[in-house]
N, CA, C and O of each residue as an XYZ file, in Angstrom:
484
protein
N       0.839     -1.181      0.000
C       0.000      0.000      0.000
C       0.882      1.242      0.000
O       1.843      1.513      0.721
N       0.314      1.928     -0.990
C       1.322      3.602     -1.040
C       0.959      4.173      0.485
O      -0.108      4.060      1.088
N       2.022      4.735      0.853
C       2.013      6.000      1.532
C       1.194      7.229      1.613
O       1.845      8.230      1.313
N       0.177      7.413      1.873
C      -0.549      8.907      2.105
C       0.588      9.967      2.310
O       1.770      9.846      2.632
N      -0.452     11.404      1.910
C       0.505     12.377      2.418
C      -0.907     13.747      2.547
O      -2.073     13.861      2.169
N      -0.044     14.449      3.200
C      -1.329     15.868      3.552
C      -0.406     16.821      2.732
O       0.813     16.989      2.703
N      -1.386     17.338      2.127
C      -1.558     18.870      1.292
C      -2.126     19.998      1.548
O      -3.302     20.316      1.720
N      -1.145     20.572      1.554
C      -1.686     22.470      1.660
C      -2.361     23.042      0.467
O      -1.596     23.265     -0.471
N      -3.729     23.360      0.262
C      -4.285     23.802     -0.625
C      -4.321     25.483     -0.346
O      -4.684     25.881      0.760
N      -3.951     26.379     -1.336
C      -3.973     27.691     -1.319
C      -5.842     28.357     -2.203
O      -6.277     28.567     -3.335
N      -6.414     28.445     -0.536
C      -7.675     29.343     -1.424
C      -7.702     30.253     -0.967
O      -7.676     30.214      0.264
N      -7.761     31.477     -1.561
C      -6.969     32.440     -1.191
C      -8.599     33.247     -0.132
O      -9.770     33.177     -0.505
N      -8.138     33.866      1.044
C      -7.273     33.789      1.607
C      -7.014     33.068      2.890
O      -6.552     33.530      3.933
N      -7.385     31.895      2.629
C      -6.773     30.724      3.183
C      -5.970     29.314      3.032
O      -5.920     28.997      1.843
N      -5.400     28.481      3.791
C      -4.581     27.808      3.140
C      -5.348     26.602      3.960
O      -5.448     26.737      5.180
N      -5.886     25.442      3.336
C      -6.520     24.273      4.041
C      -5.304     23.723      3.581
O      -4.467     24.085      2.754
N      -5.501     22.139      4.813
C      -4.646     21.093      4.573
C      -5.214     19.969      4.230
O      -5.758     19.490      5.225
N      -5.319     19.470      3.522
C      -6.408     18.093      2.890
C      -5.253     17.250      3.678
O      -4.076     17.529      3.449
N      -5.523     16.415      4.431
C      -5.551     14.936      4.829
C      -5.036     13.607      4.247
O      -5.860     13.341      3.372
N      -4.092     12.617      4.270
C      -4.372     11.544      3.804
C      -4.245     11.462      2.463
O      -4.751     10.413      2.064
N      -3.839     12.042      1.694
C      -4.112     12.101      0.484
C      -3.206     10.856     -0.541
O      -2.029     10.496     -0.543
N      -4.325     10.484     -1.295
C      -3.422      9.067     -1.986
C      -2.637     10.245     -3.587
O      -3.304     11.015     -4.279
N      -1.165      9.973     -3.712
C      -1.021     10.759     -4.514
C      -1.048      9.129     -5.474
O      -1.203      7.985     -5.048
N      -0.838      9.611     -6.827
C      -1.749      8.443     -7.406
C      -0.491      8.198     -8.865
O       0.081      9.135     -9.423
N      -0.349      7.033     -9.143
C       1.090      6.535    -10.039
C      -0.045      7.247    -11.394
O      -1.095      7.882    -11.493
N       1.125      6.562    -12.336
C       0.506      7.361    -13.845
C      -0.841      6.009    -14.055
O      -1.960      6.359    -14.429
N      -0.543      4.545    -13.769
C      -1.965      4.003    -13.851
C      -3.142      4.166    -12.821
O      -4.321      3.817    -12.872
N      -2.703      4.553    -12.256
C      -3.422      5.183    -10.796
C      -4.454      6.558    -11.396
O      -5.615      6.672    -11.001
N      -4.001      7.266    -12.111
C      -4.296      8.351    -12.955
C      -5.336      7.651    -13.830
O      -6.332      8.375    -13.822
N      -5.520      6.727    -14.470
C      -6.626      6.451    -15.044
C      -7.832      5.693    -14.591
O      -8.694      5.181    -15.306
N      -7.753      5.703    -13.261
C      -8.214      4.842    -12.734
C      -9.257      5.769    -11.341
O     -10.395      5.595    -10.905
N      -8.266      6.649    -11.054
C      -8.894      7.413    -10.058
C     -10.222      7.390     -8.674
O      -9.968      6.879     -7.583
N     -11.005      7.756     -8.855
C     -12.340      7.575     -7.754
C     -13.006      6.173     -8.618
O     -13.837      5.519     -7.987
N     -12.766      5.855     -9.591
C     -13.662      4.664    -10.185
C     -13.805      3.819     -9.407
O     -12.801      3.686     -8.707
N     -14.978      2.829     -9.062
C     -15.212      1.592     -8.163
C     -14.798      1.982     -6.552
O     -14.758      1.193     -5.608
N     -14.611      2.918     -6.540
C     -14.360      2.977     -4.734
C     -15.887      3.574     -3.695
O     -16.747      4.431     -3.900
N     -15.626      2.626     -2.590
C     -16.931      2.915     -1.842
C     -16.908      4.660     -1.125
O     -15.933      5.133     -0.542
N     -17.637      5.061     -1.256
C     -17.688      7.172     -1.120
C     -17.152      7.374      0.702
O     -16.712      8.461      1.079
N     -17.288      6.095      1.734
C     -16.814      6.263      3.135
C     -15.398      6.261      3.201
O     -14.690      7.182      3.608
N     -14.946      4.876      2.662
C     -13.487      4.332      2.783
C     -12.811      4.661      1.784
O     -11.909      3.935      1.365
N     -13.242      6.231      1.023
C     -12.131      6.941     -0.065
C     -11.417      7.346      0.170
O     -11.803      8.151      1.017
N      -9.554      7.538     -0.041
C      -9.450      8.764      0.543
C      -8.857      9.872     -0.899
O      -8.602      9.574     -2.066
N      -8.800     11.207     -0.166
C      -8.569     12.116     -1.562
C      -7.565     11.687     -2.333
O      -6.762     10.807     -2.022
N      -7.603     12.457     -3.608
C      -6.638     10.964     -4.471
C      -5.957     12.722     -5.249
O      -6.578     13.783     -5.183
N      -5.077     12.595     -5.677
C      -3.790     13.439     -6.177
C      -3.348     13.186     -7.425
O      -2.585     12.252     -7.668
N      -3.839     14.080     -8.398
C      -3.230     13.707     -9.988
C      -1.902     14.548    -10.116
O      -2.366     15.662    -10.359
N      -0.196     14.724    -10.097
C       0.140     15.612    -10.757
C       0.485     15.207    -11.807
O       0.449     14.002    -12.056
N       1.058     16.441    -13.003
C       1.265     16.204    -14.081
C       2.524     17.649    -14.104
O       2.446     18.763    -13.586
N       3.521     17.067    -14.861
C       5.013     17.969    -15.173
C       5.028     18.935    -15.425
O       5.811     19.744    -14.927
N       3.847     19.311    -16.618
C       3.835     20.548    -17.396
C       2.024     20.767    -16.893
O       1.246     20.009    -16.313
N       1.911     21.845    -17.318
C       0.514     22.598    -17.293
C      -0.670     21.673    -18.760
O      -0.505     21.468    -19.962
N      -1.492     21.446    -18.028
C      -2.455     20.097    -18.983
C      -3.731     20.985    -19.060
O      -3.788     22.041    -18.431
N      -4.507     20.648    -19.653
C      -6.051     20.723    -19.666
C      -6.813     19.451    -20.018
O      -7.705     19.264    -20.846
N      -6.149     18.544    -19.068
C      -6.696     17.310    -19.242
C      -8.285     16.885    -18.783
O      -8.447     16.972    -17.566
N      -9.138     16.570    -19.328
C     -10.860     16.480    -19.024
C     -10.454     15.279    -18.387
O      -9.532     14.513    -18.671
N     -11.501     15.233    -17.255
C     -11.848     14.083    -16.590
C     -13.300     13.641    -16.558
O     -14.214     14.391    -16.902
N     -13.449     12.604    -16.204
C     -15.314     11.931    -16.468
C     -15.769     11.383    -15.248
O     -14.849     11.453    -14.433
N     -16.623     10.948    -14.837
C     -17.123     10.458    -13.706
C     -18.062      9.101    -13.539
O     -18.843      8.689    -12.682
N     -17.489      8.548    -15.025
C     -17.954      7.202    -15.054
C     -17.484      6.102    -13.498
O     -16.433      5.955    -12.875
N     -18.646      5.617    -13.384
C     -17.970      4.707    -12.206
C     -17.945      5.101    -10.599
O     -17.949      4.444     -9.558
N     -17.919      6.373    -10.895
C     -17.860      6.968     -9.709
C     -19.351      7.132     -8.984
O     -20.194      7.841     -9.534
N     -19.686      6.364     -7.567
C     -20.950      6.209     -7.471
C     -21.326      7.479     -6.420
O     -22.365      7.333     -5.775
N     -20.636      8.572     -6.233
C     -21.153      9.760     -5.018
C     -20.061     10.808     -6.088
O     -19.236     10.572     -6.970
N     -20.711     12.270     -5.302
C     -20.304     13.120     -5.582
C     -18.838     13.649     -4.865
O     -18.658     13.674     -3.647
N     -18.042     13.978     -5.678
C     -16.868     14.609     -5.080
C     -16.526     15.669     -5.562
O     -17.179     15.922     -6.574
N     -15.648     16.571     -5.255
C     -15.052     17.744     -4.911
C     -14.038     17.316     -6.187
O     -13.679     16.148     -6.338
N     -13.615     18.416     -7.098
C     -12.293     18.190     -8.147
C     -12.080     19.838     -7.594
O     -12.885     20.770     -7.600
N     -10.700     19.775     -7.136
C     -10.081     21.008     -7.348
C      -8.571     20.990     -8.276
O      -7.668     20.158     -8.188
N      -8.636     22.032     -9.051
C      -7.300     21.969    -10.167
C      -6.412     23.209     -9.829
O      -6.772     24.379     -9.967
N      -5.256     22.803     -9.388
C      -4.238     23.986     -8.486
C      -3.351     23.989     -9.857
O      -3.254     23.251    -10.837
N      -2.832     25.049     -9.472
C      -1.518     25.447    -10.452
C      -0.249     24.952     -9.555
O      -0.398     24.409     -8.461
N       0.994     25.202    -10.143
C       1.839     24.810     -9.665
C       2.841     24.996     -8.088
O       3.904     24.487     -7.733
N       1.801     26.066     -7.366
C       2.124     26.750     -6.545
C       1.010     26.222     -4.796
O       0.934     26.754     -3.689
N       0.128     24.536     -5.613
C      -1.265     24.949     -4.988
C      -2.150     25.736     -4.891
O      -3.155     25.253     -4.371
N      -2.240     27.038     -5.243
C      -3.398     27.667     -5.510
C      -4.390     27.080     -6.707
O      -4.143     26.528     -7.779
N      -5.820     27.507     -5.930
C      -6.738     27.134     -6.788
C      -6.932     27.476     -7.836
O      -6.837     28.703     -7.791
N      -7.222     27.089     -9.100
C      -7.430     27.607    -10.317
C      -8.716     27.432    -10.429
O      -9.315     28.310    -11.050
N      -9.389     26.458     -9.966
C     -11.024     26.078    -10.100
C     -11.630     25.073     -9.736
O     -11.315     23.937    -10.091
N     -12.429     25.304     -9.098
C     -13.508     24.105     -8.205
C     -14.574     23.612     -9.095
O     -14.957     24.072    -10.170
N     -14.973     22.590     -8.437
C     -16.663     21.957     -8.927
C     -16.583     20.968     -8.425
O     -15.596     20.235     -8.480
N     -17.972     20.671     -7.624
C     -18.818     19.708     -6.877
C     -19.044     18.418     -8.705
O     -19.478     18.735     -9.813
N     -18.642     17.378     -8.318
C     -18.652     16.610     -9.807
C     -19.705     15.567     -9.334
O     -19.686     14.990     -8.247
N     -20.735     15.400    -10.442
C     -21.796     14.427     -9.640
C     -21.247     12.970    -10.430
O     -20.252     13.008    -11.154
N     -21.849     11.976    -10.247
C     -21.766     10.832    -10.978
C     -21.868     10.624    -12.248
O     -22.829     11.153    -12.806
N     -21.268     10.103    -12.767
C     -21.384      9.452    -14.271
C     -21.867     10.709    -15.130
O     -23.010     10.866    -15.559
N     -20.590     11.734    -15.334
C     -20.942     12.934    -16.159
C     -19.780     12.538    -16.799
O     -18.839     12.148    -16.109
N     -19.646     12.590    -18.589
C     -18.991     12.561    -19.521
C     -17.350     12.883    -19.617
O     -16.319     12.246    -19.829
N     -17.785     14.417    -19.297
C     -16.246     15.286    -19.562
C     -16.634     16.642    -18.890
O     -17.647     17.319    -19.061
N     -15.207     16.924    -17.815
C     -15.074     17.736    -17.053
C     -13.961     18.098    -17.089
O     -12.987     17.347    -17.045
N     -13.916     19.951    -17.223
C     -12.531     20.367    -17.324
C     -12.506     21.606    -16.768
O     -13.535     22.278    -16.834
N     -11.343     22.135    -16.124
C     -11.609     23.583    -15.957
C     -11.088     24.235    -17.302
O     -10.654     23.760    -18.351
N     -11.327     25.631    -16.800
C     -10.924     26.874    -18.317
C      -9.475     26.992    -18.375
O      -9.072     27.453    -19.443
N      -8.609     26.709    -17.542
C      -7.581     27.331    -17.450
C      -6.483     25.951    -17.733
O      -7.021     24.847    -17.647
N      -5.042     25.981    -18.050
C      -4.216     24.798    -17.689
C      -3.978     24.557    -16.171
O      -4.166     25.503    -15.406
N      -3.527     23.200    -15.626
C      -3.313     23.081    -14.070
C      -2.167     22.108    -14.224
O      -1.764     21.491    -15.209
N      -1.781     22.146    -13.042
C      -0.632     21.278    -12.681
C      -1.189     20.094    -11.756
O      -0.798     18.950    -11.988
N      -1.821     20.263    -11.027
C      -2.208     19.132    -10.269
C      -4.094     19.162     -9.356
O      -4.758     20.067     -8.852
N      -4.253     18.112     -9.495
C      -5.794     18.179     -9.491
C      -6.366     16.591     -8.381
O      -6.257     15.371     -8.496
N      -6.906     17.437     -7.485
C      -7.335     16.608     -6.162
C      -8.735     16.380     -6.233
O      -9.562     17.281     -6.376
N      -9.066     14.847     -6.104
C     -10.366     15.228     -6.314
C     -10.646     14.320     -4.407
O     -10.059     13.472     -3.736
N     -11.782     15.122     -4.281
C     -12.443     15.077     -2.711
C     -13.156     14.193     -2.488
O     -14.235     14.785     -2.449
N     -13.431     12.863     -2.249
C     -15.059     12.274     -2.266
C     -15.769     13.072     -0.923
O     -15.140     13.335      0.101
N     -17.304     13.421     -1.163
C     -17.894     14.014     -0.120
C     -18.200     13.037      0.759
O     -19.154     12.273      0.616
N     -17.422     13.020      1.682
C     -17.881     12.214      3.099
C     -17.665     12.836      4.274
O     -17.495     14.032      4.509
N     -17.702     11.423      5.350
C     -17.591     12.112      6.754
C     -16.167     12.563      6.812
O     -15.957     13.397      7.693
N     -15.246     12.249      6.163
C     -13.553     12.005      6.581
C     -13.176     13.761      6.387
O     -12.543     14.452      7.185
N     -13.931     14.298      4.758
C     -13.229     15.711      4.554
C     -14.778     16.658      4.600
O     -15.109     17.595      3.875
N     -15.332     16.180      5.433
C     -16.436     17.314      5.377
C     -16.282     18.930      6.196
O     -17.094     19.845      6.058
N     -15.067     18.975      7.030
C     -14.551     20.297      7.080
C     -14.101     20.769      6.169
O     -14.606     21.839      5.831
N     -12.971     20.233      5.343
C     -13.153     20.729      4.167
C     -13.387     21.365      3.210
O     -12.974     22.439      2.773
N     -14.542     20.167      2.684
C     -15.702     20.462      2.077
C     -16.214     21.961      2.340
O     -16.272     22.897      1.544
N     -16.523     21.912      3.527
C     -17.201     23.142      3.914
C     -16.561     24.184      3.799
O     -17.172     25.053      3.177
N     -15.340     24.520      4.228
C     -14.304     25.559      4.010
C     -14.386     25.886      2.459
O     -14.619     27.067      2.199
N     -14.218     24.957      1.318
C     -13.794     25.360     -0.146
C     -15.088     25.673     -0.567
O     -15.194     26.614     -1.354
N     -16.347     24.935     -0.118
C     -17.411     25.442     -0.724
C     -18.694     25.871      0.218
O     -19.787     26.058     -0.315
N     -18.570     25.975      1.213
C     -19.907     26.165      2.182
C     -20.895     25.001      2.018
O     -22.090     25.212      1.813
N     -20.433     23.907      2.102
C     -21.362     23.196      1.830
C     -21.109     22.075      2.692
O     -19.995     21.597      2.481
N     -21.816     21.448      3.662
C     -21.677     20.692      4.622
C     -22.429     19.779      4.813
O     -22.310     18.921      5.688
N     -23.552     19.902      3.755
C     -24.913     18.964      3.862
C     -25.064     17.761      2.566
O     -25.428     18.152      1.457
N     -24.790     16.455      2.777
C     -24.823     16.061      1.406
C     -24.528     14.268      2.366
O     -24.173     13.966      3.505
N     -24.890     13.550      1.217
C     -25.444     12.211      2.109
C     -24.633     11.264      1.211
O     -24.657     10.050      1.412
């Protein structure tokens, strides 16, 4: 089993620390929140070398999670609450690395901090 690690996310003007975070190999990357139960997730860590605008989908994925896409510095470039089994998701901008949240009990401070949102099952 990989190693977890905690991350400093820059939203400005605050700096959360996400928890636990699985940073995730390059097959790990295609594979992401797919088939995992939404309790026993934990946040999962895409980086990538250069600046991407890589779309992601939400096939498979059976709860809603949190995608945030930081630039190379951790700051946020752009949020969205991602529901299940939606096609293609991207932000506007290029990113360097992109965390996605499952909404549970584990990051629901969080949650709440990046988006005010604390209520969700």
């Amino acid at each position: 089993m990989k190693k977890r690690i905690n991350i400093i996310i820059k939203n400005k003007p605050k700096k959360i620390k996400i928890k636990d975070v699985k940073k995730l190999s390059e097959f790990g990357k295609a594979i992401g929140l797919m088939f995992h139960s939404r309790e026993n997730c934990p946040a999962m860590l895409f980086e990538f070398s250069k600046p991407t605008r890589m779309r992601i989908h939400s096939f498979f994925v059976f709860f809603e999670f949190a995608a945030l896409w930081l630039d190379d510095k951790n700051e946020i470039i752009e949020k969205k609450i991602v529901k299940p089994f939606l096609p293609s998701i991207s932000p506007k901008k290029p990113f360097y690395k992109l965390v996605e949240i499952p909404l549970n009990k584990k990051y629901k401070k969080e949650i709440k901090i990046l988006f005010k949102k604390s209520n969700y099952s």
